[in-house]
PyMOL CGO cylinders between C-alpha atoms (Angstrom):
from pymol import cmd
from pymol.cgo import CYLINDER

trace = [
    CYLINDER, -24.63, 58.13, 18.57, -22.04, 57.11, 16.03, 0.3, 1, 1, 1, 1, 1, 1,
    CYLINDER, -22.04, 57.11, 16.03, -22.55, 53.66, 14.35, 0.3, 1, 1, 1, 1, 1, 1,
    CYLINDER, -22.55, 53.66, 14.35, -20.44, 51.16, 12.15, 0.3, 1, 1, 1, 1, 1, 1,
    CYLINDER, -20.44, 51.16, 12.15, -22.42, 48.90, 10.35, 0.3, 1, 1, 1, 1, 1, 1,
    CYLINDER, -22.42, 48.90, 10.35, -22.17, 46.23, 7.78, 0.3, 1, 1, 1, 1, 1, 1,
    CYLINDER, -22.17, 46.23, 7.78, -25.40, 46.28, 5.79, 0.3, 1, 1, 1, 1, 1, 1,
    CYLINDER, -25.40, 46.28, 5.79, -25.98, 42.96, 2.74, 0.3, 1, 1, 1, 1, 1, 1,
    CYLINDER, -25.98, 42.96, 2.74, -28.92, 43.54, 1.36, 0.3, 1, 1, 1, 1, 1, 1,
    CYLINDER, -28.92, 43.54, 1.36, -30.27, 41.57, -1.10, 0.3, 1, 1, 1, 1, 1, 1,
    CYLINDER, -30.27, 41.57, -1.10, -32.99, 41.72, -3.81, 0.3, 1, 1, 1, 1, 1, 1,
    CYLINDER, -32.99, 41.72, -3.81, -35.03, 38.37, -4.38, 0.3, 1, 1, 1, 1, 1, 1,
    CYLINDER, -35.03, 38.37, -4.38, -36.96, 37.89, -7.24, 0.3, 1, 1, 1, 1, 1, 1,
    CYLINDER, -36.96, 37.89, -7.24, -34.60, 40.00, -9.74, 0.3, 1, 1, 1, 1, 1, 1,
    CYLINDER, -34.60, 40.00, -9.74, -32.53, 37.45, -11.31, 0.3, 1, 1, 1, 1, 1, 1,
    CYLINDER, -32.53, 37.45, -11.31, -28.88, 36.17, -10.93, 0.3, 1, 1, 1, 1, 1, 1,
    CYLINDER, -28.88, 36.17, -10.93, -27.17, 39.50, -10.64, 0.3, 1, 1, 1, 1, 1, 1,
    CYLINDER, -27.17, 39.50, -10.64, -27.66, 42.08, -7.82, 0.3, 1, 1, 1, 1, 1, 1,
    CYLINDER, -27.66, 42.08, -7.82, -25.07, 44.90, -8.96, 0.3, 1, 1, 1, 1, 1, 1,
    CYLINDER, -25.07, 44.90, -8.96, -27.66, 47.41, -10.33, 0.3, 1, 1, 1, 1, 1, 1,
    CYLINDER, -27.66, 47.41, -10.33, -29.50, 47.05, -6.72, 0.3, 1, 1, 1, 1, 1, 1,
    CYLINDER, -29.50, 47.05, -6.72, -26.33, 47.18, -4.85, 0.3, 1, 1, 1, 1, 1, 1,
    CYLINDER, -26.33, 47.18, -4.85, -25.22, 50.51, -7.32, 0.3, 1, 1, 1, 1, 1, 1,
    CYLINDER, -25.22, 50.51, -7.32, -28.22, 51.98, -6.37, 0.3, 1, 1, 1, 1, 1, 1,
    CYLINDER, -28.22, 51.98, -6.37, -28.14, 51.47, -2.19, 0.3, 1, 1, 1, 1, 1, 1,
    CYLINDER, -28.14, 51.47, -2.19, -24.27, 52.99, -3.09, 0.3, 1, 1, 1, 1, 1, 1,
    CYLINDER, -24.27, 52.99, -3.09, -26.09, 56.25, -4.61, 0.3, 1, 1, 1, 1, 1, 1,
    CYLINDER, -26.09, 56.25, -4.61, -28.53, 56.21, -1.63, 0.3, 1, 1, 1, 1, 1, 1,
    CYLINDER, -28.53, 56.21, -1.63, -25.63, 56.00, 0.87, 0.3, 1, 1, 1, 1, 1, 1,
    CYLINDER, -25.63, 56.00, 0.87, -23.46, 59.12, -1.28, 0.3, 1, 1, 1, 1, 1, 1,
    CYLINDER, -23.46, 59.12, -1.28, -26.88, 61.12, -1.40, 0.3, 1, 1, 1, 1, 1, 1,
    CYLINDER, -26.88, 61.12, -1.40, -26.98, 60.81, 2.90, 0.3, 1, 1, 1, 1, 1, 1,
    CYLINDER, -26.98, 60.81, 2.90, -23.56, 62.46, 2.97, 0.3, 1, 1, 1, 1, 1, 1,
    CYLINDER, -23.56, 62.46, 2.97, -22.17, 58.78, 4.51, 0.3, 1, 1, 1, 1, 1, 1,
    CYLINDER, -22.17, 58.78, 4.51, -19.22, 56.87, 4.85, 0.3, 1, 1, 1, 1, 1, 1,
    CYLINDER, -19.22, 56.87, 4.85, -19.28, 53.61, 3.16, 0.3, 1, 1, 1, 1, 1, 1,
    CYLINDER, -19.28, 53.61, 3.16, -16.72, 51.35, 1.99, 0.3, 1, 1, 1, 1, 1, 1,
    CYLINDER, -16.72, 51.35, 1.99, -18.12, 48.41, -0.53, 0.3, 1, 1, 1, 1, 1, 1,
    CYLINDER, -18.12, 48.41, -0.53, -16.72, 44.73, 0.23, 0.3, 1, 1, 1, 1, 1, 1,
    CYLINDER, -16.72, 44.73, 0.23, -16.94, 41.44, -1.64, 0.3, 1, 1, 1, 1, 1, 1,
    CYLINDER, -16.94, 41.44, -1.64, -20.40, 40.66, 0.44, 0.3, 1, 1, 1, 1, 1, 1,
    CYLINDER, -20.40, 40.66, 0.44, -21.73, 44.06, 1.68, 0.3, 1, 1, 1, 1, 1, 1,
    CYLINDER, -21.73, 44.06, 1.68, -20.90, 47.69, 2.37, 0.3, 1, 1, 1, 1, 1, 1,
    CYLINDER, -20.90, 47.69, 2.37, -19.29, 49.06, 5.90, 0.3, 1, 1, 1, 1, 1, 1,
    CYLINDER, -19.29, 49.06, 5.90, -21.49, 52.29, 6.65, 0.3, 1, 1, 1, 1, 1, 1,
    CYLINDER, -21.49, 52.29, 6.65, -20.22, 54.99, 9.40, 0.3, 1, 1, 1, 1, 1, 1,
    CYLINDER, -20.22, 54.99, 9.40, -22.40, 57.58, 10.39, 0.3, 1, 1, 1, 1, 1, 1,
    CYLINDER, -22.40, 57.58, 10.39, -24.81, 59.25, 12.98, 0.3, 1, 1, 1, 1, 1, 1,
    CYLINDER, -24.81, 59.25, 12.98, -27.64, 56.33, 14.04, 0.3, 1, 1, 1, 1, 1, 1,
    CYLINDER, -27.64, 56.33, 14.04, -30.33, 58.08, 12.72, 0.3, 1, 1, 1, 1, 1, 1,
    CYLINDER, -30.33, 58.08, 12.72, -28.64, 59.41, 8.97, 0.3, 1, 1, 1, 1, 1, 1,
    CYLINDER, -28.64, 59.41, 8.97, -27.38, 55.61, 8.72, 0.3, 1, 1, 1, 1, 1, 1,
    CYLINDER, -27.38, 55.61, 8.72, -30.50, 53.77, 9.61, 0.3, 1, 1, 1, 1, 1, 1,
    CYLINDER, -30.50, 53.77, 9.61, -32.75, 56.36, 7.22, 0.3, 1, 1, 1, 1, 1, 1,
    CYLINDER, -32.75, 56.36, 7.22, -30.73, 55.38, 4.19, 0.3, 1, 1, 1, 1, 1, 1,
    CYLINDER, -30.73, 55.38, 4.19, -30.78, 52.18, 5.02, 0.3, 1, 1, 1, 1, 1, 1,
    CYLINDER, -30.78, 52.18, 5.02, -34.91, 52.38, 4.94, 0.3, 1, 1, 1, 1, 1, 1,
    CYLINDER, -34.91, 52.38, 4.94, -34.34, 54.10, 1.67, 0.3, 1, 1, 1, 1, 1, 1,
    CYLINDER, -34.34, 54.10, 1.67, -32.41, 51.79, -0.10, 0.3, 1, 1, 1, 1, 1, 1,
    CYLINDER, -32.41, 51.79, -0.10, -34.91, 49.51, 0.58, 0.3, 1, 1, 1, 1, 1, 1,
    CYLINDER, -34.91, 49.51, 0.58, -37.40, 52.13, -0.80, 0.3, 1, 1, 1, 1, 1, 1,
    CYLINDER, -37.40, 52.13, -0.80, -35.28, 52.56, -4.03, 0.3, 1, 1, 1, 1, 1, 1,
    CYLINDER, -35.28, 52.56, -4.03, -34.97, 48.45, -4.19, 0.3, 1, 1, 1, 1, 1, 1,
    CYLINDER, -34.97, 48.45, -4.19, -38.61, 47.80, -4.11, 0.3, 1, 1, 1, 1, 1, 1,
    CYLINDER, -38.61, 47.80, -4.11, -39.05, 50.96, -6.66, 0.3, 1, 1, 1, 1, 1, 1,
    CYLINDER, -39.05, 50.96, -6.66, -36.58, 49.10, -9.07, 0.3, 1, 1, 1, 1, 1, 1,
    CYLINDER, -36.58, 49.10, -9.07, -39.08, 46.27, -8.85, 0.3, 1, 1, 1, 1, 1, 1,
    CYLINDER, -39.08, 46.27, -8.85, -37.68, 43.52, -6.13, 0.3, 1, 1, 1, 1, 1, 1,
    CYLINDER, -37.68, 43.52, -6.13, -40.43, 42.39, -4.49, 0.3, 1, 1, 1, 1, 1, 1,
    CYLINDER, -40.43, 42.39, -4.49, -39.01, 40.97, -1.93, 0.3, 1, 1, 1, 1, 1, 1,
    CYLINDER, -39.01, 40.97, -1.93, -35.23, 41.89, -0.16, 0.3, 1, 1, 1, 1, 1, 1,
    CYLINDER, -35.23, 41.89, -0.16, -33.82, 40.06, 2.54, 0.3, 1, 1, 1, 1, 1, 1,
    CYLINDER, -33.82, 40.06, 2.54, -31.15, 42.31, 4.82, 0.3, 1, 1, 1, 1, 1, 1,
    CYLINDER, -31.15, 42.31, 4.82, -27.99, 40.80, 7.05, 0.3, 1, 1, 1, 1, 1, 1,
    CYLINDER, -27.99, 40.80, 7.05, -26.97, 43.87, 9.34, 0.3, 1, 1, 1, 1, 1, 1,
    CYLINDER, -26.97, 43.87, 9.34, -24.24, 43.84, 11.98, 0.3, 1, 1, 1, 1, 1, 1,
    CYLINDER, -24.24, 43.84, 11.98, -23.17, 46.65, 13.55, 0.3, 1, 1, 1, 1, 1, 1,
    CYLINDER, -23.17, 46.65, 13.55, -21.17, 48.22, 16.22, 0.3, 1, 1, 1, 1, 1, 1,
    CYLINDER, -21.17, 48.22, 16.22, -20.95, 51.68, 18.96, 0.3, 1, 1, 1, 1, 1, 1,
    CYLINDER, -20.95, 51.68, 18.96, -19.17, 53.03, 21.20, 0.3, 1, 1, 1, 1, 1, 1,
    CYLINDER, -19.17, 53.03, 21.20, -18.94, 55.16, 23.99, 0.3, 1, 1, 1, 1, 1, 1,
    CYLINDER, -18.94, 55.16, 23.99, -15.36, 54.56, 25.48, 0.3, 1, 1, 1, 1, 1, 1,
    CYLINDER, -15.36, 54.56, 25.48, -13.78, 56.68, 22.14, 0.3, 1, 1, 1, 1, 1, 1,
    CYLINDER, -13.78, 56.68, 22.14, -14.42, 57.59, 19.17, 0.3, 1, 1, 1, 1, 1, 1,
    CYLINDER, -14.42, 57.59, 19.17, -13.03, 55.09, 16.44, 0.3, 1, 1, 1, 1, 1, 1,
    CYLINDER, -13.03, 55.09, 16.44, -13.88, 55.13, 12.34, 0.3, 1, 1, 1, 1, 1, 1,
    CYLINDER, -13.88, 55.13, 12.34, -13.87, 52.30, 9.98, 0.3, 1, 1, 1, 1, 1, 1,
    CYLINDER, -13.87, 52.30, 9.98, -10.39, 53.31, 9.01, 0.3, 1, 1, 1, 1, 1, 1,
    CYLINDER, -10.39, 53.31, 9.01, -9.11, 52.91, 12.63, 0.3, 1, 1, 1, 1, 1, 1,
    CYLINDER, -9.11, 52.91, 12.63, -10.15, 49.47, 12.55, 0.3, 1, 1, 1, 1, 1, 1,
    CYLINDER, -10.15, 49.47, 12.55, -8.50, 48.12, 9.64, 0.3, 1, 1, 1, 1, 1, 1,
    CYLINDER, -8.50, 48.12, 9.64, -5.63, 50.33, 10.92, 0.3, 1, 1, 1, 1, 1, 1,
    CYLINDER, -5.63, 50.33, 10.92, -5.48, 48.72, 14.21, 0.3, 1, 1, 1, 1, 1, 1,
    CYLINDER, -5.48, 48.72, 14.21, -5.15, 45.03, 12.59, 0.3, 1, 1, 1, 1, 1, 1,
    CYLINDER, -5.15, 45.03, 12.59, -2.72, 46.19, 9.60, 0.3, 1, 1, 1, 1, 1, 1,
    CYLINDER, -2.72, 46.19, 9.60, -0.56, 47.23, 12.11, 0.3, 1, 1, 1, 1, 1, 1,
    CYLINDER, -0.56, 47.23, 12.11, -0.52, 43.73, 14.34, 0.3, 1, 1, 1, 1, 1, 1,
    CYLINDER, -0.52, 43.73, 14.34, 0.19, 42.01, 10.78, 0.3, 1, 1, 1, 1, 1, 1,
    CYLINDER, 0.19, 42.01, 10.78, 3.19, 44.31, 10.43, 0.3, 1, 1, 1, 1, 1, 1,
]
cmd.load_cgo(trace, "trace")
């Protein structure tokens, strides 16, 4: 089954900044072979359920190797059976209604 899904995962117990962490889920996602797209607050992530949801388990794996002890995780997430539709079809659809 394909998924969308906006992952925010965050270290706690690391400091102020997050951007090594965050680098490093990036890596994790390129190393799956996966669609992401980084945002202000998170990274969109398209992929097969299984191939997104194991890198998602490994960048908390990589996380907790870099030393966060703890990481708290926001997920939302979308499917479809009705068509097939990519994160790029999305932000089409709307860019188009704006003109």
């Amino acid at each position: 089954m394909h998924v969308i899904l906006d992952l925010c995962l965050v270290p706690l117990g690391v400091g102020v900044s997050v951007s090594p962490y965050v680098a490093e889920c990036h890596r994790v996602l390129q190393e799956a072979g996966l669609k992401s797209q980084l945002h202000a607050y998170g990274t969109n992530i398209e992929g097969e359920w299984d191939a997104v949801m194991a890198a998602v388990k490994r960048c908390h794996q990589r996380v907790h190797e870099m030393g966060a002890p703890r990481i708290t995780t926001t997920i939302k997430l979308g499917t479809r059976t009705d068509r097939d539709q990519s994160m790029a079809d999305k932000v089409r659809s709307v860019e188009q209604k704006l003109g």
